[in-house]
mmCIF entry with sequence, helices, sheets and N, C-alpha, C, O atoms, coordinates in Angstrom:
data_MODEL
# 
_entry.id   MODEL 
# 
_entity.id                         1 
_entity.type                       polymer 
_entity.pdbx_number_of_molecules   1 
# 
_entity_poly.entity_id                      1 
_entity_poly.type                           'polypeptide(L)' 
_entity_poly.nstd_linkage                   no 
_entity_poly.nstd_monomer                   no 
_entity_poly.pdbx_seq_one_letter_code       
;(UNK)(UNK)(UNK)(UNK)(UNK)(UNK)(UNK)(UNK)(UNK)(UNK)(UNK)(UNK)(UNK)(UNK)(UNK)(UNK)
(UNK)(UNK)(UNK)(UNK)(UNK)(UNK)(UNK)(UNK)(UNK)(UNK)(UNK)(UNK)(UNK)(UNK)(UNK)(UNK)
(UNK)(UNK)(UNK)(UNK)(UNK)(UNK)(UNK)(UNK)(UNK)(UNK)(UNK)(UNK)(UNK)(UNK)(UNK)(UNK)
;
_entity_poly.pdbx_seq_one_letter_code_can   XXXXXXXXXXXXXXXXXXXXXXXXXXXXXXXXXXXXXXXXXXXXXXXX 
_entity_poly.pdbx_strand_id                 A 
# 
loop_
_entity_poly_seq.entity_id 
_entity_poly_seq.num 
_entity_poly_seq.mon_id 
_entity_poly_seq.hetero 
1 1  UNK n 
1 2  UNK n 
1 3  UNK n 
1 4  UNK n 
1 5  UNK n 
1 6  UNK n 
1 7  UNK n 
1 8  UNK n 
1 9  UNK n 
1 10 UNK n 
1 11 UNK n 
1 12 UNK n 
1 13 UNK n 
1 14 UNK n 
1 15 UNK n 
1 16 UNK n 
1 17 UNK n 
1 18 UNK n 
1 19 UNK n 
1 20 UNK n 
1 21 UNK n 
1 22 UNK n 
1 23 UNK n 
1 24 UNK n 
1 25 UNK n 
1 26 UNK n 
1 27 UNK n 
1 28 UNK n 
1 29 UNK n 
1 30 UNK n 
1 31 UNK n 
1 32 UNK n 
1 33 UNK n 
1 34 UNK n 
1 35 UNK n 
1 36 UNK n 
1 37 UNK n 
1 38 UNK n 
1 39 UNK n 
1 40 UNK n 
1 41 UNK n 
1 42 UNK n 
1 43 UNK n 
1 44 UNK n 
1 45 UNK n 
1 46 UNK n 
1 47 UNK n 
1 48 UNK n 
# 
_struct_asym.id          A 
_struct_asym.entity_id   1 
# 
loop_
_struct_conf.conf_type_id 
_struct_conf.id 
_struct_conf.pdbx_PDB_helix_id 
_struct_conf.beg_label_comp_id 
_struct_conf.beg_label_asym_id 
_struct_conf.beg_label_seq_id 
_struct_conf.pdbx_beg_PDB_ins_code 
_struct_conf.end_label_comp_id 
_struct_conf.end_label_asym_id 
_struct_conf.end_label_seq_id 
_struct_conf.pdbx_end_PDB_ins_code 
_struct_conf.beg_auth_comp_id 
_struct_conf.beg_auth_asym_id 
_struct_conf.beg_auth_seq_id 
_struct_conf.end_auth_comp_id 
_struct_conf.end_auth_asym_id 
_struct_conf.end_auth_seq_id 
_struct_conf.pdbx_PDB_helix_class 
_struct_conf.details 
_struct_conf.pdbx_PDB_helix_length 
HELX_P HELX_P1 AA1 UNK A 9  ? UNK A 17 ? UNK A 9  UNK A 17 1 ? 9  
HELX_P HELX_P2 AA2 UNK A 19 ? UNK A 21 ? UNK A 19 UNK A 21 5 ? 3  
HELX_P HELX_P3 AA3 UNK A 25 ? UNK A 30 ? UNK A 25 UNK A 30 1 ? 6  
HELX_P HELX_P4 AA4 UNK A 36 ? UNK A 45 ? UNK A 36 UNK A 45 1 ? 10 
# 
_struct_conf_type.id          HELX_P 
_struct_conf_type.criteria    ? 
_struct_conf_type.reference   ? 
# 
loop_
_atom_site.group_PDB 
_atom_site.id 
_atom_site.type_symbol 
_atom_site.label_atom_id 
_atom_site.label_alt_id 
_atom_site.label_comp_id 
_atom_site.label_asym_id 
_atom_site.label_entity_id 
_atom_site.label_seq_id 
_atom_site.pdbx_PDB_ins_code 
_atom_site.Cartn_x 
_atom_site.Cartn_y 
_atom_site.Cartn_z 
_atom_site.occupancy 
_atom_site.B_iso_or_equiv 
_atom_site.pdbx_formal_charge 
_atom_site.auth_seq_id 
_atom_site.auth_comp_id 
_atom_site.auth_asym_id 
_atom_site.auth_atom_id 
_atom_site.pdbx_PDB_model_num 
ATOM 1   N N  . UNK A 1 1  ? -70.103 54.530 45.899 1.00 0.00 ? 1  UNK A N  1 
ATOM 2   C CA . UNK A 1 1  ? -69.176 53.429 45.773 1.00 0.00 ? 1  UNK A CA 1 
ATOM 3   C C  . UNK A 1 1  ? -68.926 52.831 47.159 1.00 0.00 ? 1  UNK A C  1 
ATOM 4   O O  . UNK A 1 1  ? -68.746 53.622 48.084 1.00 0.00 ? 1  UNK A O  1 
ATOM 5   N N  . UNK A 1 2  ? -68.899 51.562 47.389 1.00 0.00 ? 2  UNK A N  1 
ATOM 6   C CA . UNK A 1 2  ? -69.027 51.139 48.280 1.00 0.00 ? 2  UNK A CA 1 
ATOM 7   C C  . UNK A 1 2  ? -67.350 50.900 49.246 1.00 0.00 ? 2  UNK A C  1 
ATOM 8   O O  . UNK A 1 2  ? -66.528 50.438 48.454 1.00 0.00 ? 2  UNK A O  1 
ATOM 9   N N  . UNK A 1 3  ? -67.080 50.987 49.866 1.00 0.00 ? 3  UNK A N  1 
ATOM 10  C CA . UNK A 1 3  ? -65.784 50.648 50.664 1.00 0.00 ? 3  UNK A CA 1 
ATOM 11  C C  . UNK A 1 3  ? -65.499 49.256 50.611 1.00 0.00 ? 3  UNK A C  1 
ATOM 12  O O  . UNK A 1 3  ? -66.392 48.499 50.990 1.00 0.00 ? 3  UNK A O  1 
ATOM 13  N N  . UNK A 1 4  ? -64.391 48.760 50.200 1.00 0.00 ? 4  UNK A N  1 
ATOM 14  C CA . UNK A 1 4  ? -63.895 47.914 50.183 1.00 0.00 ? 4  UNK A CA 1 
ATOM 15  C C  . UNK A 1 4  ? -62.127 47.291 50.746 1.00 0.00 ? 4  UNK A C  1 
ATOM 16  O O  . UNK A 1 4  ? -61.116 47.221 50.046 1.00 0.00 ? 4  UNK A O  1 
ATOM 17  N N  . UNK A 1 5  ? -62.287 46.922 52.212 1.00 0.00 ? 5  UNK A N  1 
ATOM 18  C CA . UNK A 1 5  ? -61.385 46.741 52.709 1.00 0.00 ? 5  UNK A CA 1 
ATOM 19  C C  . UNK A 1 5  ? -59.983 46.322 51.606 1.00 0.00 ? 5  UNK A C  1 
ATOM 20  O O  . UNK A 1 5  ? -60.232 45.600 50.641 1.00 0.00 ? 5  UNK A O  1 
ATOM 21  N N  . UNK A 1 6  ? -58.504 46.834 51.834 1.00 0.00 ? 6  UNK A N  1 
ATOM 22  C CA . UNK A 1 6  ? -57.402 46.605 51.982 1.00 0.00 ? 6  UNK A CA 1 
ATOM 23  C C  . UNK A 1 6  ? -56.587 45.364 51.848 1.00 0.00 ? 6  UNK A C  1 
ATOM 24  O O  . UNK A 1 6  ? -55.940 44.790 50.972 1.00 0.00 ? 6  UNK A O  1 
ATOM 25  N N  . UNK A 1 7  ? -56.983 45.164 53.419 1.00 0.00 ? 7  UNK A N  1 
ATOM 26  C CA . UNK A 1 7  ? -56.762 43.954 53.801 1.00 0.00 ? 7  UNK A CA 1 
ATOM 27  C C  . UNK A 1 7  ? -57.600 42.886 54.250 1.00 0.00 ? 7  UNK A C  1 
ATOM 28  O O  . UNK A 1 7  ? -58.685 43.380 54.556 1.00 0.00 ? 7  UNK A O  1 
ATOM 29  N N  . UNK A 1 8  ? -57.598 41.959 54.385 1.00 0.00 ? 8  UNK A N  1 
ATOM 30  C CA . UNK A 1 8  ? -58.422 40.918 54.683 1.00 0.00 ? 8  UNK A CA 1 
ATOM 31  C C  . UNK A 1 8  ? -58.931 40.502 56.932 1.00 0.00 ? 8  UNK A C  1 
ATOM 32  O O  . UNK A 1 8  ? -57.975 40.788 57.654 1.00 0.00 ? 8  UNK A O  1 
ATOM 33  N N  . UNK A 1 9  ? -59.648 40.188 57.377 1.00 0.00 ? 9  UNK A N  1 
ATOM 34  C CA . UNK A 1 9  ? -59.339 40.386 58.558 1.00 0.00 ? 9  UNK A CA 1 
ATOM 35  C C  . UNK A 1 9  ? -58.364 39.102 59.069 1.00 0.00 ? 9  UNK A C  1 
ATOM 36  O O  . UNK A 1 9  ? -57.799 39.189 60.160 1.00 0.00 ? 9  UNK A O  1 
ATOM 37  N N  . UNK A 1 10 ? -58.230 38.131 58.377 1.00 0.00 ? 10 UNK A N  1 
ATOM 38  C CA . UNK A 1 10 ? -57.627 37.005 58.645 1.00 0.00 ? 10 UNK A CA 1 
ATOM 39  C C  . UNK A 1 10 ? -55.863 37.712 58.609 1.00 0.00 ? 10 UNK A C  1 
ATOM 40  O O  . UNK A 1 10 ? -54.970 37.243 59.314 1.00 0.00 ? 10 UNK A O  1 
ATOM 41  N N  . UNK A 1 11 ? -55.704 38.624 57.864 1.00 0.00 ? 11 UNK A N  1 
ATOM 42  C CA . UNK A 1 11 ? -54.280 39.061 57.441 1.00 0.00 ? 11 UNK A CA 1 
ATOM 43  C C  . UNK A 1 11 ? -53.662 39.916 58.506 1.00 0.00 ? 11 UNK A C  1 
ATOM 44  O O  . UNK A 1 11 ? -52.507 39.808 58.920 1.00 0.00 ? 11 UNK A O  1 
ATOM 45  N N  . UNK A 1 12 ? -54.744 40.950 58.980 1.00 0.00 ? 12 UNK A N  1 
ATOM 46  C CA . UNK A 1 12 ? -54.579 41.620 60.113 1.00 0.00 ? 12 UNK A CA 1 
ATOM 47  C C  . UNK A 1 12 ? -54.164 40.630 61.307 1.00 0.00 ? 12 UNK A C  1 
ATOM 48  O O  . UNK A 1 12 ? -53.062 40.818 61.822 1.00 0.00 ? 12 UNK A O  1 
ATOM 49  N N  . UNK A 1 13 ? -54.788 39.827 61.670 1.00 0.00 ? 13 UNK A N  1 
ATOM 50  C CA . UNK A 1 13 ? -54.809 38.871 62.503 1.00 0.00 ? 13 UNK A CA 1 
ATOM 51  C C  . UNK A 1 13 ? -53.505 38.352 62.648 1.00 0.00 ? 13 UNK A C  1 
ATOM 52  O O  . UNK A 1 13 ? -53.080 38.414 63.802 1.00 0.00 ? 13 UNK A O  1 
ATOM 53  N N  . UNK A 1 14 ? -52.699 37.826 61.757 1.00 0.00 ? 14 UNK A N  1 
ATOM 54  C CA . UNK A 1 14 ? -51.752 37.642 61.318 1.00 0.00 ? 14 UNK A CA 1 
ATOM 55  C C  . UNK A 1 14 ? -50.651 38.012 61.727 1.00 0.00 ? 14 UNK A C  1 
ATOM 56  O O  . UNK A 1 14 ? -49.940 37.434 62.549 1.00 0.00 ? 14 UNK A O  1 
ATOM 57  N N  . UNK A 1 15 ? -50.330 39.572 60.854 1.00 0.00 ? 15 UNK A N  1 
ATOM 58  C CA . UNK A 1 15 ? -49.943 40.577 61.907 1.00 0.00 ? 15 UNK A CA 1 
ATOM 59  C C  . UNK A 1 15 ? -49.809 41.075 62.746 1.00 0.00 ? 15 UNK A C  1 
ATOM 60  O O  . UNK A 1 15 ? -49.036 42.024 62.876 1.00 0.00 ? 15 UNK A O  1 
ATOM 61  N N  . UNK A 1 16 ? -50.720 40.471 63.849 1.00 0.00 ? 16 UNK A N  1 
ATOM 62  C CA . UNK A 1 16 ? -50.809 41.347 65.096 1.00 0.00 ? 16 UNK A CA 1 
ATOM 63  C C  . UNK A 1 16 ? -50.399 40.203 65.965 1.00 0.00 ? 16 UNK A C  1 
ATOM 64  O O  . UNK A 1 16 ? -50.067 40.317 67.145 1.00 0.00 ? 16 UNK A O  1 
ATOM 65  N N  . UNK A 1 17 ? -50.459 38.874 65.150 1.00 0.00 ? 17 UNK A N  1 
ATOM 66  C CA . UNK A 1 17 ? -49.842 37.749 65.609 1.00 0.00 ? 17 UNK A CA 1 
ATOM 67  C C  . UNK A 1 17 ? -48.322 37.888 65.815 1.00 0.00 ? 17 UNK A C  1 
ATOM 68  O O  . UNK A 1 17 ? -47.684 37.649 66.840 1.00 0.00 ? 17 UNK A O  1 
ATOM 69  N N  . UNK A 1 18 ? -47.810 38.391 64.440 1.00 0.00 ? 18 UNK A N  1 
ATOM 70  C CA . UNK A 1 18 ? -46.181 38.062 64.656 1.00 0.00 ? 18 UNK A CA 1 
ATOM 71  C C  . UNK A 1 18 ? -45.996 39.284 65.413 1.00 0.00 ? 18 UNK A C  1 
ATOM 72  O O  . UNK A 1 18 ? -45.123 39.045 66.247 1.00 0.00 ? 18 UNK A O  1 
ATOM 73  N N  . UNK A 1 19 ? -46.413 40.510 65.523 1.00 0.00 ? 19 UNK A N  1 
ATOM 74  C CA . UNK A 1 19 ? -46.510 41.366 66.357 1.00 0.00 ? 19 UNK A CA 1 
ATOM 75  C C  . UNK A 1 19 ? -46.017 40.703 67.956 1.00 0.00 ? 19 UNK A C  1 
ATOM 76  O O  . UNK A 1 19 ? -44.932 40.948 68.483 1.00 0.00 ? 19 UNK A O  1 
ATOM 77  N N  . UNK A 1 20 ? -47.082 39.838 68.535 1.00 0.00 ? 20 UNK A N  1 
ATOM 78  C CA . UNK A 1 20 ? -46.894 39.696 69.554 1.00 0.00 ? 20 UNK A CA 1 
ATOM 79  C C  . UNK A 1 20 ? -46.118 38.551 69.939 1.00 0.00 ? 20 UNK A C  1 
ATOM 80  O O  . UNK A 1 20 ? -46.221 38.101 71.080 1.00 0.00 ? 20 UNK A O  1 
ATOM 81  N N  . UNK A 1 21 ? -45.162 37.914 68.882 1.00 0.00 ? 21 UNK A N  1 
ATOM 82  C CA . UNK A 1 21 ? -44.172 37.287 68.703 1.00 0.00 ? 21 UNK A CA 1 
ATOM 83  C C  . UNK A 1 21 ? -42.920 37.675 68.857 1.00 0.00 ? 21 UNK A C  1 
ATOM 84  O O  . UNK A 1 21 ? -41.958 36.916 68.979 1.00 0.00 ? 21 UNK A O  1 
ATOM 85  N N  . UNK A 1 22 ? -42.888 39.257 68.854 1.00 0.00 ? 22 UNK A N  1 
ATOM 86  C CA . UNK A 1 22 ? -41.571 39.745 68.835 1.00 0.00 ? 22 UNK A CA 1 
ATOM 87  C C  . UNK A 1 22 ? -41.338 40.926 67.720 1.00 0.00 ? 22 UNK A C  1 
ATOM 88  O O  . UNK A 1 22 ? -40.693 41.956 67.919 1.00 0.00 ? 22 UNK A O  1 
ATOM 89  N N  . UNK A 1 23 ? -41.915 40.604 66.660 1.00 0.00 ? 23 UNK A N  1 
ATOM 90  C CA . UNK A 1 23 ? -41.752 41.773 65.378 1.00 0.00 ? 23 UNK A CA 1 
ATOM 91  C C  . UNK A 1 23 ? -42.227 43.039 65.496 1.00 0.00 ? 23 UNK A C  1 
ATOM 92  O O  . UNK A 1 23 ? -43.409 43.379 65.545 1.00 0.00 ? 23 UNK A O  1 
ATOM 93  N N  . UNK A 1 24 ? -41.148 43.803 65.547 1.00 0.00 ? 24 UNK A N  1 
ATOM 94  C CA . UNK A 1 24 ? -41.719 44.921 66.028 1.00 0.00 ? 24 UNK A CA 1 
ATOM 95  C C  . UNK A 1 24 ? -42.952 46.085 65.110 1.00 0.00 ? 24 UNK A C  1 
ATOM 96  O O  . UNK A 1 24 ? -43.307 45.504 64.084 1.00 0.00 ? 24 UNK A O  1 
ATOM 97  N N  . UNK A 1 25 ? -43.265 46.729 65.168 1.00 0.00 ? 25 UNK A N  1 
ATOM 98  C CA . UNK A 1 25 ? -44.281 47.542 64.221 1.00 0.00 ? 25 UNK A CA 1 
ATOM 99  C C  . UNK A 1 25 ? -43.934 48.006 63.236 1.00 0.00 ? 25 UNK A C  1 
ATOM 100 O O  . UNK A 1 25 ? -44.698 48.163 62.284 1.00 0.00 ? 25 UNK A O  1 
ATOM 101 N N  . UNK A 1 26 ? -42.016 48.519 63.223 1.00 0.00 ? 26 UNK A N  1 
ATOM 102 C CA . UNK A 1 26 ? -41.886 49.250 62.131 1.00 0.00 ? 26 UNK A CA 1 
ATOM 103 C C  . UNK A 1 26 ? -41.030 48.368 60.895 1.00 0.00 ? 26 UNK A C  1 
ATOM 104 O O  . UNK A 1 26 ? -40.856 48.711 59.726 1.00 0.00 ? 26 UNK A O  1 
ATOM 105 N N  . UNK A 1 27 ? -40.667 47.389 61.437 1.00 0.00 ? 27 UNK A N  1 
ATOM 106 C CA . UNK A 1 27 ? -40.362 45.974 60.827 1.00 0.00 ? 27 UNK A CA 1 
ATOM 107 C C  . UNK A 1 27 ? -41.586 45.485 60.166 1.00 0.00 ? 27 UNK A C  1 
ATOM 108 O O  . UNK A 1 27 ? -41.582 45.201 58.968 1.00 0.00 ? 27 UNK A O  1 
ATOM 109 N N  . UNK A 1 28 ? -42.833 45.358 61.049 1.00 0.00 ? 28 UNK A N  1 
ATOM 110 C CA . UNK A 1 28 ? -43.687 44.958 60.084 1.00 0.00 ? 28 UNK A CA 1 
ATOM 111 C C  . UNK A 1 28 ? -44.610 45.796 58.972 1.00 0.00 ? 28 UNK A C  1 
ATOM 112 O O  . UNK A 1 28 ? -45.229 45.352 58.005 1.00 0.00 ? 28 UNK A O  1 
ATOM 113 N N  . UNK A 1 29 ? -44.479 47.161 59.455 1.00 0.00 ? 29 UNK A N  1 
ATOM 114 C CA . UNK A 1 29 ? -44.322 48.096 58.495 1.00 0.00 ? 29 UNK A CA 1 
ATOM 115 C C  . UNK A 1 29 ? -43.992 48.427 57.020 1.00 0.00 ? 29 UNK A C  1 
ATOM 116 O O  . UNK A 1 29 ? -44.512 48.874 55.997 1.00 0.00 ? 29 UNK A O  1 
ATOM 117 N N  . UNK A 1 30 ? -42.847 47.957 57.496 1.00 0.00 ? 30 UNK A N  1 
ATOM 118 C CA . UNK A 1 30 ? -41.972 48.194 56.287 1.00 0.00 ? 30 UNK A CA 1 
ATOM 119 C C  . UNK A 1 30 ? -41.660 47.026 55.190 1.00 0.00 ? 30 UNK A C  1 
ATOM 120 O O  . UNK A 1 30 ? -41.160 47.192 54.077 1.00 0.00 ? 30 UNK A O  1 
ATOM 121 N N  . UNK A 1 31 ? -42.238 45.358 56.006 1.00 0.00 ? 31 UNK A N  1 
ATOM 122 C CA . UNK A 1 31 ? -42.084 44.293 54.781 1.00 0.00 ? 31 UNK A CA 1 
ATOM 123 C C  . UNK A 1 31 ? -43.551 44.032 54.676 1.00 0.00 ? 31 UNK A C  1 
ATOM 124 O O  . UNK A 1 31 ? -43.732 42.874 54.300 1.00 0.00 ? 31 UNK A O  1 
ATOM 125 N N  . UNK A 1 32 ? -44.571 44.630 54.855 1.00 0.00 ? 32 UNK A N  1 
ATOM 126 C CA . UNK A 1 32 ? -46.211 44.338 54.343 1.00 0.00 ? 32 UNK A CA 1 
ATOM 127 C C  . UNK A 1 32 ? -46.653 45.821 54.074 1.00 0.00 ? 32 UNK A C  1 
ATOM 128 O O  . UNK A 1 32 ? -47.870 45.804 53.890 1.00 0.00 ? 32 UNK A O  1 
ATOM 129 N N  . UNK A 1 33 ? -46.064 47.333 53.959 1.00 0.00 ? 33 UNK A N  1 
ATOM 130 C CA . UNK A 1 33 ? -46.529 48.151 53.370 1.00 0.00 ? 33 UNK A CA 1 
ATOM 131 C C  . UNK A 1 33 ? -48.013 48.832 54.155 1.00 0.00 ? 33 UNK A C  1 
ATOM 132 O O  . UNK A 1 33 ? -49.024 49.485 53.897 1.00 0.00 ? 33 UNK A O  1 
ATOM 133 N N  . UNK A 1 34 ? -47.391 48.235 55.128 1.00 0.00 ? 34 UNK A N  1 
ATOM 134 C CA . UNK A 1 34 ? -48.830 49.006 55.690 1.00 0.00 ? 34 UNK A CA 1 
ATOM 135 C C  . UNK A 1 34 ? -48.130 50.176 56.874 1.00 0.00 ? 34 UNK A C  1 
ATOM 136 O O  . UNK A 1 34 ? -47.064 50.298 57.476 1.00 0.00 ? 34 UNK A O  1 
ATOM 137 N N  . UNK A 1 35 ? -49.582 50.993 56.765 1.00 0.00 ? 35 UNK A N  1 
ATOM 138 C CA . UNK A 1 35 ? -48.948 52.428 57.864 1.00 0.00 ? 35 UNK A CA 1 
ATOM 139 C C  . UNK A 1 35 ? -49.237 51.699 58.945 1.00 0.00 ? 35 UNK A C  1 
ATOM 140 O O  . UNK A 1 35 ? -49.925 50.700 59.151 1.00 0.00 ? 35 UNK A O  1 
ATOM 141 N N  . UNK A 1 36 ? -48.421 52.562 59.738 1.00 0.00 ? 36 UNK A N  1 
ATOM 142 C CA . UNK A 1 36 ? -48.352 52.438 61.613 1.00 0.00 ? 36 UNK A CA 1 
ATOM 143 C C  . UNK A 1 36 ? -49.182 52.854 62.111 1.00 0.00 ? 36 UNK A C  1 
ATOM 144 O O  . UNK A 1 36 ? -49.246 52.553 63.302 1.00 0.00 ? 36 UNK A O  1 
ATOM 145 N N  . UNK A 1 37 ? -50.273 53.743 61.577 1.00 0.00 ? 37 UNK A N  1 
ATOM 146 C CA . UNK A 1 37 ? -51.569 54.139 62.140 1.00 0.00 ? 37 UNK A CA 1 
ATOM 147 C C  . UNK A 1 37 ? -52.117 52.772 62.214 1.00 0.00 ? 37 UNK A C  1 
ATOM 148 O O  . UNK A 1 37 ? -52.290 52.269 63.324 1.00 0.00 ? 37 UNK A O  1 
ATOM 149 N N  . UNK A 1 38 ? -52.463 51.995 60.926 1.00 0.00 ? 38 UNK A N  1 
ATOM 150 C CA . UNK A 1 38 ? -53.428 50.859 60.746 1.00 0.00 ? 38 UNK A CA 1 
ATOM 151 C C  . UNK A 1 38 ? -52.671 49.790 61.690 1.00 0.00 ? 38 UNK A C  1 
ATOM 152 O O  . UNK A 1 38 ? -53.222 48.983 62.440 1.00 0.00 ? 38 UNK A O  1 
ATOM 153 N N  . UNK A 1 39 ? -51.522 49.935 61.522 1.00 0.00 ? 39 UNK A N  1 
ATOM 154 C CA . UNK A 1 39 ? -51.210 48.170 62.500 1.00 0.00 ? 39 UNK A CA 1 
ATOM 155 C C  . UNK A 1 39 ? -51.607 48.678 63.811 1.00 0.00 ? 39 UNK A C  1 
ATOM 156 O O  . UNK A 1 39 ? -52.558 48.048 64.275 1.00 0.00 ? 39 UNK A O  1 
ATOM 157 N N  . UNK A 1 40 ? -51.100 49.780 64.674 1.00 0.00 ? 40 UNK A N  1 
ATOM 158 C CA . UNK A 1 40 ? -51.550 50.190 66.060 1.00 0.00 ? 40 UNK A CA 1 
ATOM 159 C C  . UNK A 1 40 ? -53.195 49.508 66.085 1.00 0.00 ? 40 UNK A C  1 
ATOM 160 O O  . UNK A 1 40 ? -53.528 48.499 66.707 1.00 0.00 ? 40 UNK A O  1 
ATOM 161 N N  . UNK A 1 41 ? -53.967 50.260 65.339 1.00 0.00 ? 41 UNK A N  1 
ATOM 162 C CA . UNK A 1 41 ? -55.288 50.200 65.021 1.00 0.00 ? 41 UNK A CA 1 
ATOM 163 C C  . UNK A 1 41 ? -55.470 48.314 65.483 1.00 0.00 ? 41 UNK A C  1 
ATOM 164 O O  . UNK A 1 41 ? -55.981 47.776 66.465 1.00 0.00 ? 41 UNK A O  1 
ATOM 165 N N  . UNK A 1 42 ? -54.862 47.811 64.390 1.00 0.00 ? 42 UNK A N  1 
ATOM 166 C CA . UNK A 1 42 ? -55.183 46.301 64.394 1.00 0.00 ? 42 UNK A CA 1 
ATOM 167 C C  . UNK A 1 42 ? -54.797 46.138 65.765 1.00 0.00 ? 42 UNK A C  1 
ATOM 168 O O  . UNK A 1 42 ? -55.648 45.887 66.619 1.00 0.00 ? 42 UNK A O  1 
ATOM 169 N N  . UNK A 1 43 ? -53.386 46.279 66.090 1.00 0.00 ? 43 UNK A N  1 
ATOM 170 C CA . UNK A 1 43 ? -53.136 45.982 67.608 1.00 0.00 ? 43 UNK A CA 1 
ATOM 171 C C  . UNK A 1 43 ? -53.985 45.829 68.659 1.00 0.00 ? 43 UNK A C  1 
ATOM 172 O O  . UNK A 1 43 ? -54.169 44.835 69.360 1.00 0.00 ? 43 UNK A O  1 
ATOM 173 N N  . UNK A 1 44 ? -54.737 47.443 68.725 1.00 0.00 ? 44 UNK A N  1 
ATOM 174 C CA . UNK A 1 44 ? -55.422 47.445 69.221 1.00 0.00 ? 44 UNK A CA 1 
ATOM 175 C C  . UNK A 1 44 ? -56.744 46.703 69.521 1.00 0.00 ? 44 UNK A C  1 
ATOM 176 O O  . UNK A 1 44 ? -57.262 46.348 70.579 1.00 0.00 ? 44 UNK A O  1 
ATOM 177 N N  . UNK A 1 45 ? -57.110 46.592 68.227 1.00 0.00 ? 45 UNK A N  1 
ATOM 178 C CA . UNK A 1 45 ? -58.859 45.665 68.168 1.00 0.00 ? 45 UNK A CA 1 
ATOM 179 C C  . UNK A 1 45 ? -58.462 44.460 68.159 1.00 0.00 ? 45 UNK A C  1 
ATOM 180 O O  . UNK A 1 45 ? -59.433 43.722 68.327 1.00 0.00 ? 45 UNK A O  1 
ATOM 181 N N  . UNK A 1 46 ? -57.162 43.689 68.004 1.00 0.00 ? 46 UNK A N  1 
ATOM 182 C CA . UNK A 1 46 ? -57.176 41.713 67.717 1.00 0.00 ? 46 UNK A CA 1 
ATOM 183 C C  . UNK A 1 46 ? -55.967 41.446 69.022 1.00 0.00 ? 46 UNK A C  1 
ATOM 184 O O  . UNK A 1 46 ? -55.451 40.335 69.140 1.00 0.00 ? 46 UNK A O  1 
ATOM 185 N N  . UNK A 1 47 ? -55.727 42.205 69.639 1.00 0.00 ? 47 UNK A N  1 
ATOM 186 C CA . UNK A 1 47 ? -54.656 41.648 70.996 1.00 0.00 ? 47 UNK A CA 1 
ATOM 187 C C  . UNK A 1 47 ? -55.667 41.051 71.858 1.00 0.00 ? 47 UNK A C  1 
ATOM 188 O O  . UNK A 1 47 ? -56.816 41.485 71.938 1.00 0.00 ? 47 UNK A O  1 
ATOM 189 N N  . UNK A 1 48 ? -55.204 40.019 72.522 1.00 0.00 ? 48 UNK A N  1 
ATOM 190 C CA . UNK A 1 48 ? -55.975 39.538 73.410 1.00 0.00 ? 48 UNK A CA 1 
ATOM 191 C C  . UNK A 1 48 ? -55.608 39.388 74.969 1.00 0.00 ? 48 UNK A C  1 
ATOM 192 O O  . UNK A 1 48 ? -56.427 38.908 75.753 1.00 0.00 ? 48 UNK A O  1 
# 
């Protein structure tokens, strides 16, 4: 069975946008349902 992303990469993007807007991780955590492993993760690979 093949893997099939979650989320979209445009969505991540997103996120890591309002991220660096001010919203903090566990705020965005907690209103898009995603773990703090994966947003770090995104953080990590889409900060510029």
């Amino acid at each position: 069975m093949a893997y099939v992303p979650k989320y979209e990469e445009e969505s991540k993007k997103n996120l890591v946008a309002l991220h660096s807007n001010g919203k903090s991780q566990a705020e965005l955590c907690r209103e898009y349902g995603v773990s703090e492993s994966a947003l770090a993760k995104w953080i990590k690979n889409y900060s510029s």
